[in-house]
C-alpha positions in Angstrom: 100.6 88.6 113.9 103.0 88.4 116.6 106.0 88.1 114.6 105.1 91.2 112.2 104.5 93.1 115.9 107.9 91.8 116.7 109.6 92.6 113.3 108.1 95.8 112.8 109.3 97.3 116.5 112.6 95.8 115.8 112.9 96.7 112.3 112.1 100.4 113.9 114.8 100.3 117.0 117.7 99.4 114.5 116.5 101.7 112.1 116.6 104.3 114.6 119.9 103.8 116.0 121.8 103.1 112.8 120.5 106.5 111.7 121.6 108.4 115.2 124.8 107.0 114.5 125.3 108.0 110.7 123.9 111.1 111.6 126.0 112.1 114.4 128.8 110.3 112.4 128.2 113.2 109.6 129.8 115.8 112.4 133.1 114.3 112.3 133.1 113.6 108.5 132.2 117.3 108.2 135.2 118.4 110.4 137.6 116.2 108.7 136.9 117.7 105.1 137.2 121.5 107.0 140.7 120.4 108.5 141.6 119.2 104.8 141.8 115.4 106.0 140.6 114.6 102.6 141.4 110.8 102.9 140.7 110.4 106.3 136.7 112.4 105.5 136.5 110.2 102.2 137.2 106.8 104.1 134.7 107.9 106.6 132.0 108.7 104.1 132.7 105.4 102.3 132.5 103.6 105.9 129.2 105.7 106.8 127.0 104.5 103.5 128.5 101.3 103.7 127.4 100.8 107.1 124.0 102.2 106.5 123.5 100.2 103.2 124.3 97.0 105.1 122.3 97.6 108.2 118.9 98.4 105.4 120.0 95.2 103.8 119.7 92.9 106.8 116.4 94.7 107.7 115.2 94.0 103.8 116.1 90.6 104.5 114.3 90.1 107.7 110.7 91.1 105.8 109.0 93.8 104.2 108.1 95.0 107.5 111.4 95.4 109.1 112.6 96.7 106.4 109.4 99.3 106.2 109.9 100.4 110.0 113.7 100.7 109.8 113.9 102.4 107.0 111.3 105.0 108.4 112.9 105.5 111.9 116.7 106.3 110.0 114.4 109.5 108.6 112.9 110.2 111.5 116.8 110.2 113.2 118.0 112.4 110.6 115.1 114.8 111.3 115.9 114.8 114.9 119.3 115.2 114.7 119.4 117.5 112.1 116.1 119.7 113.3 118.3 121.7 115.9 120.6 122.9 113.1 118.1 124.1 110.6 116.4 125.9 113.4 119.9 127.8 114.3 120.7 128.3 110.6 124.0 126.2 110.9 
């Protein structure tokens, strides 16, 4: 019981920060494409999903739960991150 305690708190902290930082990340892709750095923005967006399909993939390997928790807390990043926008109508 111990160890799915342990995987499921972990599974939730790197969930959570890999989805702060693709999240946040999503600012500077955005400002790329609007400064016509189409490469530059594209290479980012590859580097973003890459990076967030790798991070779910260790989790996924780590257990079911891990995987559960993390998977969860990169939502819950992108709806606190992205909450302040919606509620300014950016």
């Amino acid at each position: 019981m111990t160890s799915f305690v342990f995987w499921l708190i972990a599974g939730a902290a790197v969930g959570f920060a890999a989805g702060v930082l693709h999240f946040a990340s999503l600012h500077w892709n955005g400002r790329l494409f609007a400064a016509g750095r189409m490469a530059a923005a594209f290479g980012m967006q590859v580097a973003r999903i890459a990076i967030a399909c790798a991070i779910l993939f260790v989790l996924a390997r780590a257990g079911a739960a891990a995987f559960l928790s993390g998977a969860a807390a990169f939502l819950l990043a992108r709806q606190a991150l992205m909450w302040p926008l919606y509620r300014r109508g950016a």
